[in-house]
N, C-alpha and C positions, 0 to 999 in steps of 0.2 A: 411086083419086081421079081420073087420067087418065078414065077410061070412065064417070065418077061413082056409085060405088058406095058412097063414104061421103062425110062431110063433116067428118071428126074421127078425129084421132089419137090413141093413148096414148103418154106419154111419161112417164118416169122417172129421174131422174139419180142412182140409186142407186151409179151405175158412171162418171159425172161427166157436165158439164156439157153437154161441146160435142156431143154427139150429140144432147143436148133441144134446143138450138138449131137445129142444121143440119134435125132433123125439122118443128120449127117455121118457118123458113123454108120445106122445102119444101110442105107443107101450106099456106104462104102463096102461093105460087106457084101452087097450086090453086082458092083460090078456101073453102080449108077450116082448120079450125081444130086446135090440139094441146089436147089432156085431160092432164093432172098426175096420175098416182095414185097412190095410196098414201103412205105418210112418206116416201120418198123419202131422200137423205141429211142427214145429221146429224140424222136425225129431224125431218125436215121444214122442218131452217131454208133446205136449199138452194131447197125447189119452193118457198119461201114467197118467197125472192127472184127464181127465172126467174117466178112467176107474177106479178109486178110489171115486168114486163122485157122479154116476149114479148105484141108486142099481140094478136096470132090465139087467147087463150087467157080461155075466159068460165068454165070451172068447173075446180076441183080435187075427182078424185075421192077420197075420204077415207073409207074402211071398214072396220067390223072393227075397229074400237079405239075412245078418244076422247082427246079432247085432253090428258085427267088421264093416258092411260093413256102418252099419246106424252112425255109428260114425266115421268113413271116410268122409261118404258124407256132416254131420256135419261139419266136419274141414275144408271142401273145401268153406265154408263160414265164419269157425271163430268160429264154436262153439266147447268149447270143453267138452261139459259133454253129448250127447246126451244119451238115458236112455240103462241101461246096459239090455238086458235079459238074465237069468239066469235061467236053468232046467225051463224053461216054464216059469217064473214069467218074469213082467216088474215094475218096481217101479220110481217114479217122486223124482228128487232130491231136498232136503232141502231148498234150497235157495228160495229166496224172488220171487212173482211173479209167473213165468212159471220155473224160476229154473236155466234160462239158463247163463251159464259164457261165455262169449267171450273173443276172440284172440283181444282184441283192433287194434292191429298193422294188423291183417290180415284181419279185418273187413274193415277199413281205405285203405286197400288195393287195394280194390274192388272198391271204389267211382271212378265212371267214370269222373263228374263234378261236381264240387262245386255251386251253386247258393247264 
């Protein structure tokens, strides 16, 4: 970015948040923008909120699945609202936090042991 070689990062918050910011600040600092890929965490409800969040960011890149399929993979853990995409848009849903609803009973389902 310094010697201008690109003008656009990838970023990820499969491993959390503050690291997709601090790369989107410094990417701002450049003169250059941050990329979103992938679902990202909780299946994509978190990129659906930094991409509402971080202004340096004009595309999420979204491959290799579709949005029935990210809400599938959702359910297979208990969540049931992962974020819709629709004609190219992804939007974070209303709820408190990251947004996300759970299957209580399916979440519970999962616990291997109890300590």
């Amino acid at each position: 970015m310094i010697q201008g070689a690109t003008d656009r990062l990838r970023g990820n918050a499969r491993h959390g948040t503050t690291q997709v910011l601090k790369l989107a600040h410094l990417a701002e600092l450049h003169g250059a923008n941050i990329e979103l890929n992938a679902g990202g965490a909780l299946d994509g409800l978190v990129h659906a909120h930094l991409g509402c969040c971080i202004d340096n960011t004009d595309f999420y890149e979204f491959f290799g699945a579709t949005a029935d399929s990210l809400r599938q993979t959702g359910a297979q853990w208990g969540l049931l609202n992962a974020p819709l995409i629709e004609e190219g848009h992804i939007a974070p849903p209303d709820g408190p936090g990251w947004g996300a609803e759970w299957d209580e009973e399916k979440f519970g389902s999962l616990v291997v042991e109890e300590h």
